[in-house]
C-alpha positions as CSV (number, residue, x, y, z in Angstrom):
1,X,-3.6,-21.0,-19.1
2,X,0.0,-21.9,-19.0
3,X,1.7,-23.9,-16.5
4,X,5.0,-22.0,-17.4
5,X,6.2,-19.7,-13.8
6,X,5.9,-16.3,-13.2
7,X,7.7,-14.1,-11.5
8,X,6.0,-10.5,-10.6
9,X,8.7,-7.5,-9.6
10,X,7.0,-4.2,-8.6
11,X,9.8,-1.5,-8.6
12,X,12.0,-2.3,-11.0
13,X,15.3,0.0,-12.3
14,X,18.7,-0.8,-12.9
15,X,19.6,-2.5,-9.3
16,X,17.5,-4.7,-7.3
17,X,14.9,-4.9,-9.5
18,X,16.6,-5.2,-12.5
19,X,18.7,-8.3,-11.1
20,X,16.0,-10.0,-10.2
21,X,14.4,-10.0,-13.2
22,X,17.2,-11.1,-15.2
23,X,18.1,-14.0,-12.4
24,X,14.0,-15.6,-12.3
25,X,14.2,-15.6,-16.1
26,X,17.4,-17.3,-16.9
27,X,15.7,-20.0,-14.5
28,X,12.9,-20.2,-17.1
29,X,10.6,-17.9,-15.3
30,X,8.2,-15.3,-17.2
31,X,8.7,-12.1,-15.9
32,X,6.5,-8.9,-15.4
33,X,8.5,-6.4,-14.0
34,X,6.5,-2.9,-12.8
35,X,7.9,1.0,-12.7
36,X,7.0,4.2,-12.7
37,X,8.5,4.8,-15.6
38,X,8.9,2.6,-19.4
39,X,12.2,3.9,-19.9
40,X,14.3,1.2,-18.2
41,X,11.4,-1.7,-18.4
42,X,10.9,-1.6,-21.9
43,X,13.8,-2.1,-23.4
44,X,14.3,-4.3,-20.4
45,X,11.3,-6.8,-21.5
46,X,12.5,-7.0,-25.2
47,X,16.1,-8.3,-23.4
48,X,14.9,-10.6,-21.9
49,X,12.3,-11.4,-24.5
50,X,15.4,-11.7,-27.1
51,X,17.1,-14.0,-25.0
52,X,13.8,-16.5,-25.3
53,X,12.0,-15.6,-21.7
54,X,8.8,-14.4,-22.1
55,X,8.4,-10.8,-20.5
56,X,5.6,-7.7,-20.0
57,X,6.6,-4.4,-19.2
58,X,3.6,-2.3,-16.8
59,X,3.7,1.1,-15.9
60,X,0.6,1.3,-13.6
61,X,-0.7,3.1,-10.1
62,X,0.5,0.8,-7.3
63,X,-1.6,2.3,-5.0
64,X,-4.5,1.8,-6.8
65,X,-6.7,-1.4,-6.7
66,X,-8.8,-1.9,-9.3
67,X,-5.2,-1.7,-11.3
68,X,-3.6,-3.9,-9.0
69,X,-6.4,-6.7,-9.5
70,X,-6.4,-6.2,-13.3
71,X,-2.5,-6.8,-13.3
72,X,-2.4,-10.2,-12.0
73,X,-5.3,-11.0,-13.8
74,X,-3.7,-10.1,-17.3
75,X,-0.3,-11.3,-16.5
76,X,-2.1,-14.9,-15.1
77,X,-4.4,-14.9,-18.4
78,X,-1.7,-13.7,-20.9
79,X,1.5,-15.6,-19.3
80,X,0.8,-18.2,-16.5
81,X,0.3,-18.6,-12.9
82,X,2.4,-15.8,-10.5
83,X,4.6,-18.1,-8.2
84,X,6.6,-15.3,-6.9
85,X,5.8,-12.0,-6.3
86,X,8.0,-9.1,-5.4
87,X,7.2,-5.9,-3.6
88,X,10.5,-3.9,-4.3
89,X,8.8,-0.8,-5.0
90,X,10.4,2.6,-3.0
91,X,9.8,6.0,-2.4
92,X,12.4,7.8,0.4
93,X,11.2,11.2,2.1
94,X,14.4,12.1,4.0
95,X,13.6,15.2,5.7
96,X,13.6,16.3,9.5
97,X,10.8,14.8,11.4
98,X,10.1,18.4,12.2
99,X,9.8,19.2,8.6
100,X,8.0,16.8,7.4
101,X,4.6,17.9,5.6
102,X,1.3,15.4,5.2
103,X,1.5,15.1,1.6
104,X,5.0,13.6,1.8
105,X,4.2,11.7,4.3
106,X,1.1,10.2,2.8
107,X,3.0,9.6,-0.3
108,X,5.6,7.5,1.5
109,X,2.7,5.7,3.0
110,X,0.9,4.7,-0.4
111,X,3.4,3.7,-1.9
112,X,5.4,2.2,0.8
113,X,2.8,0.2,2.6
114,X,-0.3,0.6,0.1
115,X,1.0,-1.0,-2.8
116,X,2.9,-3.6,-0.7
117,X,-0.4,-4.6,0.7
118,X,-1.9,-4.9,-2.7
119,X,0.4,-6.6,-4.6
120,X,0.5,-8.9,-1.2
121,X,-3.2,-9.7,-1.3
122,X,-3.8,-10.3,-4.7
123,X,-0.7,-12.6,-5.0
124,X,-2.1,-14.5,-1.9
125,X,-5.5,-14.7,-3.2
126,X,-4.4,-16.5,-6.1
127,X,-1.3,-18.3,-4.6
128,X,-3.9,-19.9,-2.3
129,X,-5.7,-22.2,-4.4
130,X,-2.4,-23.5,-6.0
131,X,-1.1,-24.4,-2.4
132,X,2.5,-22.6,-3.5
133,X,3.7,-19.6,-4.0
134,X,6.5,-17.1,-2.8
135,X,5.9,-13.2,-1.3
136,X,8.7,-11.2,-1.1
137,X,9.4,-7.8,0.0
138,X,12.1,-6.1,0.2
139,X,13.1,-4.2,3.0
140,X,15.7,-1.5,4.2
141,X,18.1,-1.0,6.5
142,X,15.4,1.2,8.3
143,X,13.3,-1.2,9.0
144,X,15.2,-2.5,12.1
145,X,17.1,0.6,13.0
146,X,16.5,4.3,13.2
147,X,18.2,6.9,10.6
148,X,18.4,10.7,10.5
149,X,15.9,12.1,8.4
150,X,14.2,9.3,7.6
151,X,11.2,9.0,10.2
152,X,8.3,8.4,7.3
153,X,10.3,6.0,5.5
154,X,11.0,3.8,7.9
155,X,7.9,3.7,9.7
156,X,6.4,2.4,6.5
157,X,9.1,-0.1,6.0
158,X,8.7,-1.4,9.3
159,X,5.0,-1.5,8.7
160,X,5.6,-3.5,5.5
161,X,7.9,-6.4,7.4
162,X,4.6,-6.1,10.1
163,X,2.3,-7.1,7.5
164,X,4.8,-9.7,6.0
165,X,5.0,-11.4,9.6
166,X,1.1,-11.6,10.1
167,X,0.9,-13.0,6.0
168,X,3.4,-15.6,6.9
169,X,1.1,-16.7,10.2
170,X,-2.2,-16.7,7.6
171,X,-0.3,-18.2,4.8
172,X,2.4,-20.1,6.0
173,X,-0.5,-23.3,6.1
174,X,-1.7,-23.0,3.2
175,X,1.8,-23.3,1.3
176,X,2.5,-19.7,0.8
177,X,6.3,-18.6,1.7
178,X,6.5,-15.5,2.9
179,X,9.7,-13.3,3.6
180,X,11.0,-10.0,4.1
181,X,14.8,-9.2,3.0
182,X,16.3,-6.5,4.7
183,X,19.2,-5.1,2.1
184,X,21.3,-3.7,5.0
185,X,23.7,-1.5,3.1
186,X,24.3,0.6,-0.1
187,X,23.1,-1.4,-3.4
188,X,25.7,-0.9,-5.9
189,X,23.2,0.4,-8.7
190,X,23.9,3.3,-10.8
191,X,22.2,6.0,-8.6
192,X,24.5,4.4,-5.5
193,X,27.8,5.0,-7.5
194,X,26.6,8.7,-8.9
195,X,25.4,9.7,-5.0
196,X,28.6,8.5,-3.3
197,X,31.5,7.6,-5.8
198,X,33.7,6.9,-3.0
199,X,32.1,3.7,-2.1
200,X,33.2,2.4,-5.7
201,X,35.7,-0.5,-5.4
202,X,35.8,-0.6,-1.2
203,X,33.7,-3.5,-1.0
204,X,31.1,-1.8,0.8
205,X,28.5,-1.8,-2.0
206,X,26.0,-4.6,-2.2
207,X,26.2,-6.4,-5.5
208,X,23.1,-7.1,-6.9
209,X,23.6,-9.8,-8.7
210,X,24.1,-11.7,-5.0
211,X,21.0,-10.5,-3.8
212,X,19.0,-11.8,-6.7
213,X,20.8,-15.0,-5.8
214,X,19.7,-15.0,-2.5
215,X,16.2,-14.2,-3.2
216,X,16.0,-17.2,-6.0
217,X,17.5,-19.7,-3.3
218,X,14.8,-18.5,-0.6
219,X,12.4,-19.2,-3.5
220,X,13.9,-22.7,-3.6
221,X,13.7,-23.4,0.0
222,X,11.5,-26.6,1.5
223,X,9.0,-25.4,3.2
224,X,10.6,-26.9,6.9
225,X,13.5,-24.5,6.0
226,X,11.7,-21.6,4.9
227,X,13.6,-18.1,6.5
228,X,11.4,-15.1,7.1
229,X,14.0,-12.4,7.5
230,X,16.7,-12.2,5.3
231,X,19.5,-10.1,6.0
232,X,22.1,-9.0,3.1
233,X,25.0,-7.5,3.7
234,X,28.2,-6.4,2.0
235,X,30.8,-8.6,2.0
236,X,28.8,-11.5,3.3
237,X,28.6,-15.0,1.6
């Protein structure tokens, strides 16, 4: 096995995700970035493959284990240990509470909170052993406050940065950093500008860029200065 980083991003498009891909792997880190789709990943991984990083492109269930376990353990054989691993995957019901239906709300459940939980556990279990490693999820502005129409999302948000607090208690010992960034604000990502076009150019947009920078610092932190929520906003330095 290599002793060459890896960084693991599930939920990655042209925002967040992407960012943070490209950011880890100028540092020298392989990357293994994870969608729902191999549209944006692919050509994505022969970028950054190009540019002399080593990459792999996965379109697999998140909310499924055995494919879960059988990630990490192809990206660890294939590519080198996972050091950091990244739970950025989303999926937003916004509907009235009244409204909402159980397969909706199941779905923003699995893959909300299920895969979180997955990707959490099987980085930890192999994180352990090394005595290092970084978990990361990203989080949402409704994971601290309420919004209209988005009852199911944030509920499973909020259940994800619950999980993250008891990981950091079980793993904090053993050399594991654990943290939950909550991107309090629009992301200026494609979808962002298309949705609300009047944002563009008022500074209110979150540039990603930043907030792959701020995730690779929180990477980098010693362990006496490790932060557990990290909160991104607009404008903010």
């Amino acid at each position: 096995m290599s002793d060459r980083q890896t960084i693991l991003v599930i939920g990655v498009g042209p925002g967040t995700g992407d960012a943070l891909i490209r950011r880890f792997a100028a540092a020298g880190f392989a990357a293994v970035m994870v969608a729902r789709k191999m549209d944006h990943i692919g050509p994505l991984a022969g970028e950054i493959e190009a540019a002399g990083a080593k990459a792999m492109a996965e379109n697999i269930d998140i909310t499924d284990e055995a494919a879960v376990t059988d990630l990490f353990a192809r990206v660890e054989a294939e590519l080198g240990p996972v050091s950091v691993a990244v739970f950025n995957g989303s999926y937003r019901l916004k509907q009235p509470f009244t409204e909402i239906e159980m397969e909706g709300f199941q779905q923003t459940l699995d893959v909300n909170l299920t895969g979180a939980f997955l990707m959490a556990r099987e980085a930890a279990r192999r994180m352990g052993p090394r005595g290092a490693g970084s978990i990361f999820f990203t989080g949402a502005q409704s994971t601290f406050r309420g919004r209209v129409n988005m009852a199911a999302f944030g509920m499973a948000k909020a259940g994800a940065r619950g999980l993250a607090l008891s990981m950091a208690e079980d793993l904090g010992p053993e050399g594991i950093h654990v943290a939950n960034f909550n991107i309090d604000g629009p992301v200026d990502n494609p979808k962002t500008r298309r949705r609300d076009p009047s944002l563009i150019g008022t500074g209110k947009l979150i540039d990603t860029a930043r907030i792959a920078e701020i995730y690779y610092q929180t990477h980098l932190q010693a362990k006496d200065d490790w932060d557990f929520d990290v909160h991104i906003r607009a404008g903010e330095t």
